[in-house]
N, C-alpha and C positions, 0 to 999 in steps of 0.2 A: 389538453389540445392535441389531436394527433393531426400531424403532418399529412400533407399530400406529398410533400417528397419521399420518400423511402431510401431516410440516410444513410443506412447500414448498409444497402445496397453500392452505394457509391465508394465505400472503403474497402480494403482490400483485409485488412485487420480490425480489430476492434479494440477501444479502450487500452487497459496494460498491455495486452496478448501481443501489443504493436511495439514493444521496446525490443530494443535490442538486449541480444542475449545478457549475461552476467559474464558467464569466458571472456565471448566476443569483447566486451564493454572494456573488462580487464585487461587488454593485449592491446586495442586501440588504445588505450591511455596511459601504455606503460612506460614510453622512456619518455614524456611529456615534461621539458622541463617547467619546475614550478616556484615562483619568486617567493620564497622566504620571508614572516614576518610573526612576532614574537606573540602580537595580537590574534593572528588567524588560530584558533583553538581547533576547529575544526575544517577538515578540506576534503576533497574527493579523494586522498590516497586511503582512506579509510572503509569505502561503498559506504558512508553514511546517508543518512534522508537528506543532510541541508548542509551546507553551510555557516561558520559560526564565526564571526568575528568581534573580539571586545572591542568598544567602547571606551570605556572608562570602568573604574573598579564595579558598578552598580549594574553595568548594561553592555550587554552585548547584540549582536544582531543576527536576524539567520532568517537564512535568503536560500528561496529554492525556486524551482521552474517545474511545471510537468503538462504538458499538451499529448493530445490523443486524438483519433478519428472516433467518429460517432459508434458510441455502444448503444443506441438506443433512437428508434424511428423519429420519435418526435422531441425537436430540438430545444422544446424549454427544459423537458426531462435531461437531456445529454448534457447541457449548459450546467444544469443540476451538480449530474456527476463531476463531470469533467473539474470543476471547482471545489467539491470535498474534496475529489481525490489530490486535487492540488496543494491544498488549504492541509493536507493528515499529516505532508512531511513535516511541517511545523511542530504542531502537535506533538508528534514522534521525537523532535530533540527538547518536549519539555516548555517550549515555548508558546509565543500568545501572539499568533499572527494579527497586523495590524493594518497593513496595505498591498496592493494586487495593483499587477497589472495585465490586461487582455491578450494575449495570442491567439492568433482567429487566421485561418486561412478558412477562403471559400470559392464555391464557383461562381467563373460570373454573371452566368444564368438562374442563380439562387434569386429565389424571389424575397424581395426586401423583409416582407412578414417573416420569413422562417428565420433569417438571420437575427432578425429584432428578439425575433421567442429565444434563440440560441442562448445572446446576452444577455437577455432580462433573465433566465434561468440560473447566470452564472452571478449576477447582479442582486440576486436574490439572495441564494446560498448563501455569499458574502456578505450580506446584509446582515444576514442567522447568526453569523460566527460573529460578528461585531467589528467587519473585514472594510475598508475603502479602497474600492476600486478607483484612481487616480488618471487610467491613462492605459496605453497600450499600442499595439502594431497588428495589422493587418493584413495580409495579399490573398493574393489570386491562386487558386489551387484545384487541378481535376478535381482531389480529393478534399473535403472537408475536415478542420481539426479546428481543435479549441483546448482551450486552459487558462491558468495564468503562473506569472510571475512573481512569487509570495515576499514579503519581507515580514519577519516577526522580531519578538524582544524576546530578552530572555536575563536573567541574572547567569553571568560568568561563571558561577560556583556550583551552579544547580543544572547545568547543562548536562540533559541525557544524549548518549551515545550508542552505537552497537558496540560497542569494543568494551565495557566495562563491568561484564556479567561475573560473577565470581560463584567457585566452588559452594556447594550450597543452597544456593539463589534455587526459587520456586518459580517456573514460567508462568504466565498468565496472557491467555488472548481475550478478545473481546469482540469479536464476529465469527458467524460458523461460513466453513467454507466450502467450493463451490460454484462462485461466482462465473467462471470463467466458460463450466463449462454450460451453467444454463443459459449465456445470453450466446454461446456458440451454437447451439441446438434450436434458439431462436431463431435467427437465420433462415435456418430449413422450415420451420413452426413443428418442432420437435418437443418446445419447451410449453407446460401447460399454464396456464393464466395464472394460476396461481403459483407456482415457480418465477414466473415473469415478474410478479406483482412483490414477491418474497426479494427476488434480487436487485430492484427499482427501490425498494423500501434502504435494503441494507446500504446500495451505493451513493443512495443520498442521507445517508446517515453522519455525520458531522463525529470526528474523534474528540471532538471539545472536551465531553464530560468525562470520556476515560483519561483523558490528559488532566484536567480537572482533579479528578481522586487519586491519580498518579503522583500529581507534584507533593500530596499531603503525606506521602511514606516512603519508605526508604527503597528507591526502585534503584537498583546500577546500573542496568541499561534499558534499553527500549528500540524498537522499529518497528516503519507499519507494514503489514505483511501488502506487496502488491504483485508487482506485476512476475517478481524472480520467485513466485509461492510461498508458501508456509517454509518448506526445507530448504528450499535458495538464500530464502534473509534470517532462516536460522542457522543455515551454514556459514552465511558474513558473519554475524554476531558469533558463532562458534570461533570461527577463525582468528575476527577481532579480539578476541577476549581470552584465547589462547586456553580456549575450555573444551571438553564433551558436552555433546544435548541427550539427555533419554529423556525420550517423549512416550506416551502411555497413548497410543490413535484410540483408544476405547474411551478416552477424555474429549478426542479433540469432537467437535460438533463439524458433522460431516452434513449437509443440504441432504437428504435422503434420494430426494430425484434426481441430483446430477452423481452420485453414486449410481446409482442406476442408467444413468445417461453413458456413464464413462466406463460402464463393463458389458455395455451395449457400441463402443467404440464411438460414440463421439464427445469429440475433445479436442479444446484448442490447439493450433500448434504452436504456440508458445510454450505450452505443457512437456511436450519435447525437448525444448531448448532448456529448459526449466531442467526435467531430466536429466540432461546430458554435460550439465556443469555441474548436478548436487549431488548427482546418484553414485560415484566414485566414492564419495565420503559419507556415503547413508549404507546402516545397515536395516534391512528393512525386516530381518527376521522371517516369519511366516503370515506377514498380511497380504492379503489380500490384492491383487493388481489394480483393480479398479477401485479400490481404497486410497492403494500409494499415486493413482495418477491423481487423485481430487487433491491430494496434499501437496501435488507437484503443480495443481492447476495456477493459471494466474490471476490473480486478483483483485479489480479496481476499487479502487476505494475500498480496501480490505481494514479491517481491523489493527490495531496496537496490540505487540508481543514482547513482553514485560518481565526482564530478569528482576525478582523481587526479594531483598532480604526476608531468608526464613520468617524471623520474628515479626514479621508485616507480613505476609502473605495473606493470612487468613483473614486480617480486618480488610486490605484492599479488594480481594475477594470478595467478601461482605458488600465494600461500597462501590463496586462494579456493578454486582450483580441487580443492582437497582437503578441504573443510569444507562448500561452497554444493552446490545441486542443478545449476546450472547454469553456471558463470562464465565471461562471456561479452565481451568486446574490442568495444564496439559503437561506438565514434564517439571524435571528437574536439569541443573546445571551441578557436573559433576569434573574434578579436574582430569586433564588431558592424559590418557594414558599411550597416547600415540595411536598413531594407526586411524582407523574412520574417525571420525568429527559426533555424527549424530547415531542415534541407535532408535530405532522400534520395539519396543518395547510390550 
């Protein structure tokens, strides 16, 4: 169903490209005092995807939030997105999300049909992942946004993190990237239908089943690559982990049109901000510019990027590559020799 509203028109950003920076994020939240509790396994001093708190020995729980403005005209589609991408931080720490709740700002000139498509789209998704929507909050907003409020389970002992990548470890993603800048190029009608149709497909694409073949081998860490790009949430992960990244870009699955989009100069400007907190710690070698901004693009509902013990890599590999849209061999984890974080390789 395509909208007679023209929702993208009404935001000023789109999807991820709408977070705030990583720096920015980090200095806002830095002398924040935070209550102490022996249960809390995981919290935000770490940039992780979620939240994790035990339970009891068997269960833990992990709770995340992610709302956006409309990346996409017609609001069953955005509903769509807006909901995986909600739904992958779970995923990302290993877990089996279980119940959602709505956040929805809209205008109040919105006609009732388009909002109904919004949530049925987001109602949907969740339905796919095997997700209960229970409840939620709503107001009034120039601008439109949507998401939800994810709570999942997880066992205490199998909880993946960004911080626990080890010397060694073989990276693995599972979406090619891109995203960011074919639905910016959109906008203008820059991007060709079938690029359109290619990045509609990927951001409603659910990280289930790479979370699925994830938990059966020996991953150390994990996160989903979104809105801080491929080299922003491998520079968390770097940092958390107290490692080097060399990444091979001749592995990674680059969107071929939004390569071509972004050495043509258009490009989100999140991609910038993206830049401007990860590129101090990137050596980027002799690639390419418009290579390195797709790596810096941002992206929703992005893929899962997977520190893997060596001696599993190659079967996880294997059981990727029949379930992800992409699965992709892109680098190694090497220990910290000081100095930059990530290398091009």
């Amino acid at each position: 169903m395509e909208s007679e509203v023209k929702l993208t028109k009404l935001a000023k950003c789109a999807g991820c490209g709408a977070k705030v920076g990583a720096g920015v994020l980090a200095q806002l939240l830095g002398d924040m005092k935070v209550l102490r509790d022996e249960n809390l396994l995981v919290g935000y001093d770490k940039s992780d995807d979620a939240s994790v708190y035990r339970v009891t020995d068997e269960l833990a729980l992990v709770q995340t939030v992610d709302f956006f403005p409309p990346i996409h005209d017609d609001p069953y589609i955005f509903g769509q997105i807006a909901a995986t991408n909600a739904l992958s931080d779970v995923y990302a720490m290993g877990g089996e999300p279980k119940l959602a709740l709505n956040i929805m700002a809209v205008p109040k000139d919105m006609p009732p049909e388009t909002v109904h498509a919004l949530l049925r789209g987001g109602y949907d998704k969740a339905y796919e992942a095997g997700v209960i929507i229970t409840g939620g909050h709503s107001i009034l907003d120039d601008e439109p946004k949507y998401g939800l409020a994810v709570t999942g389970f997880v066992h205490p002992d199998r909880v993946l993190t960004n911080s626990g990548a080890r010397a060694g470890d073989v990276l693995l993603l599972t979406k090619p990237l891109g995203i960011g800048v074919l639905t910016t190029a959109a906008k203008a009608g820059l991007t060709s239908e079938a690029g359109m149709a290619l990045a509609v497909r990927l951001m409603t694409t659910l990280n289930r089943a790479a979370r699925d073949a994830m938990v059966r081998r020996r991953v150390h860490a994990c996160t989903d690559v979104t809105g801080f790009s491929l080299l922003g949430h491998a520079l968390e992960l770097a940092q958390g982990s107290g490692v080097e990244l060399h990444l091979h870009p001749d592995d990674i699955d680059l969107i071929p049109e939004a390569v071509e989009l972004a050495r043509l100069g258009v490009l989100p400007e999140g991609m910038y901000r993206n830049r401007a907190f990860a590129e101090p710690q990137v050596d980027a070698g002799t690639l390419a510019l418009a290579r390195q901004d797709v790596l810096y693009d941002p992206q929703t509902a992005g893929g899962l990027l997977m520190a893997v013990d060596p001696a599993d890599a190659d079967a996880l590999y294997a059981d990727l590559r029949a379930v992800v849209p992409s699965a992709q061999r892109i680098g190694t984890v090497e220990t910290y020799r000081g100095g930059k974080r990530i290398f091009l390789e």
